[in-house]
N, C-alpha and C positions, 0 to 999 in steps of 0.2 A: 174569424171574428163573430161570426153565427151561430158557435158554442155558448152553451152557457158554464162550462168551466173559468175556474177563475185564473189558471194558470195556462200560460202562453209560452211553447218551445221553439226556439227559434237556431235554425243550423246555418251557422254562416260558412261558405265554402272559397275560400282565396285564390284565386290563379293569375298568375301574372299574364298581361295583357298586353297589346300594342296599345301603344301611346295614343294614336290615330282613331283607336276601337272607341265608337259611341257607345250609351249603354241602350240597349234593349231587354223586351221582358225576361229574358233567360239570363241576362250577366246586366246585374243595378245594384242598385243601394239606397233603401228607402230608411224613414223616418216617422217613427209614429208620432201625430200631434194629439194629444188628450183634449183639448182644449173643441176639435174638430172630432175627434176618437174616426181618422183616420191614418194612411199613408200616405207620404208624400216622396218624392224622389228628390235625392240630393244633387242628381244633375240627369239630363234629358228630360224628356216630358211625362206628364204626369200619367198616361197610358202605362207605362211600365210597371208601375205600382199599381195598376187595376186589381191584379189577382191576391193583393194581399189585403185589399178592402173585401172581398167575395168568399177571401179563405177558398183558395182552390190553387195556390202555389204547388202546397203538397202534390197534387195527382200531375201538374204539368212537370214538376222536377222529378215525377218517378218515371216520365217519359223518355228521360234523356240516357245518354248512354255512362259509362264509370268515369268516362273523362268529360262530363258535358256532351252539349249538342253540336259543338264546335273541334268535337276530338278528331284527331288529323289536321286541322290544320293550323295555319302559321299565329296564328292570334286566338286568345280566348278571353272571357271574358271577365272583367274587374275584382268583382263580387258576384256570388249567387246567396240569396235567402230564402229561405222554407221555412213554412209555418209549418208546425208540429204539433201534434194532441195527441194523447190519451190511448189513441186508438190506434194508433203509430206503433206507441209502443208497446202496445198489448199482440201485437203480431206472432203466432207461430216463426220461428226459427225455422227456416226454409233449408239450413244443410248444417250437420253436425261433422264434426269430427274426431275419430279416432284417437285417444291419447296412447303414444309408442315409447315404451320401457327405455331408455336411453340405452341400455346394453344393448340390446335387439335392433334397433336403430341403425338402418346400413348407410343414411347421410353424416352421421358421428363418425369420427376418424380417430381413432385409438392408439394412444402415444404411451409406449412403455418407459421409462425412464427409471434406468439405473443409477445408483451414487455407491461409489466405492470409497472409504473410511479408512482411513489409517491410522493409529495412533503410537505413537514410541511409548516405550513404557518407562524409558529411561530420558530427561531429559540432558544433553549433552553442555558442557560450557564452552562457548563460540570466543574467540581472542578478538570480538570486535568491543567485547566486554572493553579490553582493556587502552581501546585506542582514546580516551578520556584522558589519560594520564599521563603527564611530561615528562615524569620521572620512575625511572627503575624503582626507586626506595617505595617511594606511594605505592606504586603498584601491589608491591610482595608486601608491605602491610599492612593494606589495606584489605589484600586476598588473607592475611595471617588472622587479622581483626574474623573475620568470616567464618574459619575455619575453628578457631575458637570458640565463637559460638555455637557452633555446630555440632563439636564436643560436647559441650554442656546440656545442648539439647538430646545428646542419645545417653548421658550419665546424668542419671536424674537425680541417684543415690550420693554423687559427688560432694567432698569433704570442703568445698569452697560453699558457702551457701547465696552470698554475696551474685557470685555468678551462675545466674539464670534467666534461661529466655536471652531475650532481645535485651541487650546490656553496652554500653561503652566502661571499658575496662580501664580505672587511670595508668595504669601502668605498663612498661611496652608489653610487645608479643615475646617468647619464649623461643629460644634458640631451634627447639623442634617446630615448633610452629611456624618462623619462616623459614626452614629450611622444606618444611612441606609447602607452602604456599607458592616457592621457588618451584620447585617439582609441578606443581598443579600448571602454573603458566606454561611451562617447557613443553609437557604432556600435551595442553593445550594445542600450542601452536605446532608442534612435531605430526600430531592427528589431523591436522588441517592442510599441512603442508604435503605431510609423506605417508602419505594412510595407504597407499599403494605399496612400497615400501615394508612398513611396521604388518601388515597384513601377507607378507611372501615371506617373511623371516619366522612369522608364528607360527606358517604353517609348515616351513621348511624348506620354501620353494629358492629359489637362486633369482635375484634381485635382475633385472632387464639392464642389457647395456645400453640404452639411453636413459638412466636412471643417473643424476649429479650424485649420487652415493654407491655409486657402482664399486672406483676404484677407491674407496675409504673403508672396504669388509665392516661393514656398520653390524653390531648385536643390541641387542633388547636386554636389558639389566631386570632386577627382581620388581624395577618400581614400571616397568613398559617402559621404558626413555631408550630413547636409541643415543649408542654411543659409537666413539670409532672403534673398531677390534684392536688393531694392529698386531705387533709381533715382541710386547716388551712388559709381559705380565708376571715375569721372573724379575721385574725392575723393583728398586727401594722407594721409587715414587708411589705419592698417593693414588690412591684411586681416581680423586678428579684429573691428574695430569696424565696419566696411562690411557684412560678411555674417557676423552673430554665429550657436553654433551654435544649432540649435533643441531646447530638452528639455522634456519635460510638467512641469505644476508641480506634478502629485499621482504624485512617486516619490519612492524613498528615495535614492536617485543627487542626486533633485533638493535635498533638504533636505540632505545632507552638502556637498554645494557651496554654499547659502546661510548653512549654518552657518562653513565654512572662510572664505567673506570677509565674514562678520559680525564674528568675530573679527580678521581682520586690518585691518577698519576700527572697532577698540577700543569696540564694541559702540554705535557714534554715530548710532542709529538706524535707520529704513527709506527714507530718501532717501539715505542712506551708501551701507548695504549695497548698494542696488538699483544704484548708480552702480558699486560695485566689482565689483559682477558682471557689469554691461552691460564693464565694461574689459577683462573677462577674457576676453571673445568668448563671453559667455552668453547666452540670448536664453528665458528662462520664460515657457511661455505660461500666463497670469495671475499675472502676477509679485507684482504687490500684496499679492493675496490671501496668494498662499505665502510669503512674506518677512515679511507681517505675522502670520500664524498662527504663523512659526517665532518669530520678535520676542516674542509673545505669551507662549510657552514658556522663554522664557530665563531663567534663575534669577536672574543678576549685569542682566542688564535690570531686573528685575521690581524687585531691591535696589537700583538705583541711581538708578529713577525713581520710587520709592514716593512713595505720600502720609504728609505728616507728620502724627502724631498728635495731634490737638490736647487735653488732659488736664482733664477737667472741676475747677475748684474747687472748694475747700472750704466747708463752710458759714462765714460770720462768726461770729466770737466775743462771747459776751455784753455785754462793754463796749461794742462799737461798735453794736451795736442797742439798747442801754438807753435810754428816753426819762425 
């Protein structure tokens, strides 16, 4: 307060304290009044603020130790305040330190971390594509719709001009068109299912006996499709019935193809069904089963082979029992 600067620093220092701790000159909380142009203390007596009416806080708080005067033990005190000036801060830097390169740095602890990348060049098409769809037909024209475009996008010079790009076509698909989009599905789900299989046959190897296509001598035709081999390629049947293709009998490819020629054999059973799909160059391994469990589920099956109800009688009426 003895300065004739006009600016006043003041370092207030916080420690938490026992409840019970009075305040004394080293741990207070004073108050300047203008009005007095002194210090007052906010609680104990007015002694404790002596040193900030004297300006001689400074040299008694550089007496103390890093923790206060009260370091060790169980209680410290409230607040501490220090008056500050000019001269405080003008103080030589009593220790420097060394700035350390962070590589050279032996408290740094250095983490190498590798990432391995993979990318296919070829993106594959997955059959969960086609689990959206209730019906066989949707399906293959929907993939036929597809594959059509897809045409048009690698025949740029193409004699249609109409169809280009990203187009809906009014009219159906083309007999090659679903008969390729048929193939795509099959292909599909056969790489998903037997890709262990279709991978020992390309390369020559002999098929594992716990493989469900062990006793069926299955071959790979010109388009990849595995079919049955057998022993009847000197027969007047087509090609779809001599080497039908092969599909598992627990997918959903497989039940929208049993359900498409259940219906088209007007729901006449599982000796129907099984014959219209053996026609159609389908080959289900465990057919039975899966055509009987779809059979099972048929709503218009279930109504048209119910059992009839037979309606229990009345009681007789008292004239015809009276003796």
């Amino acid at each position: 307060m003895n300065s004739d600067l006009s600016l006043i620093y003041i370092t207030c220092h916080l420690r938490a304290a026992d409840i019970n701790q009075t305040p004394d000159p080293m741990n207070k909380a004073c108050s300047y009044n203008k009005a007095t142009s002194s210090w007052s203390p906010v609680e104990g007596p007015s002694v404790n603020c002596q040193c900030c009416n004297t300006g001689d806080c400074a040299t008694v708080g550089s007496r103390r130790t890093a923790w206060g005067p009260y370091a060790g033990r169980r209680g410290v005190g409230k607040r501490d305040v220090v008056l500050l000036n000019e001269e405080f801060f003008s103080r030589p830097v009593e220790s420097t330190f060394e700035l350390i390169h962070p590589e050279s740095d032996k408290e740094i602890k250095t983490i190498a971390v590798t990432l391995n990348t993979s990318v296919e060049a070829k993106v594959k098409l997955k059959s969960h594509r086609f689990e959206r769809f209730s019906k066989w037909s949707s399906a293959v024209r929907a993939t036929a719709r597809l594959i059509h475009i897809v045409h048009h996008f690698a025949n740029k010079d193409g004699a249609n001009q109409e169809c280009r790009k990203w187009h809906i076509c009014e009219g159906p698909p083309t007999i090659e068109e679903v008969s390729q989009a048929e193939r795509v599905i099959i292909q599909c789900v056969q790489n998903e299912v037997y890709s262990q299989e279709i991978h020992n046959l390309s390369k020559g190897l002999n098929l594992s006996k716990d493989s469900p296509l062990y006793q069926l001598n299955p071959i790979i035709d010109q388009n990849k499709l595995l079919r049955i081999g057998g022993r009847i390629a000197r027969s007047t049947a087509i090609s779809e019935e001599q080497n039908p293709l092969i599909i598992p009998g627990r997918h959903h490819i497989t039940a929208l193809i049993v359900r498409h020629y259940h219906e088209q054999a007007q729901h006449q059973g599982r000796h129907f069904t099984e014959g219209a799909v053996r026609s159609a160059g389908f080959w289900i391994i465990g057919m039975k089963r899966c055509i009987s469990s779809i059979l099972h589920k048929c709503v218009k099956c279930q109504r048209l082979r119910g059992k009839h109800l037979n309606q229990q009688m009345a009681e007789l009426p008292t004239d015809r029992v009276f003796q």
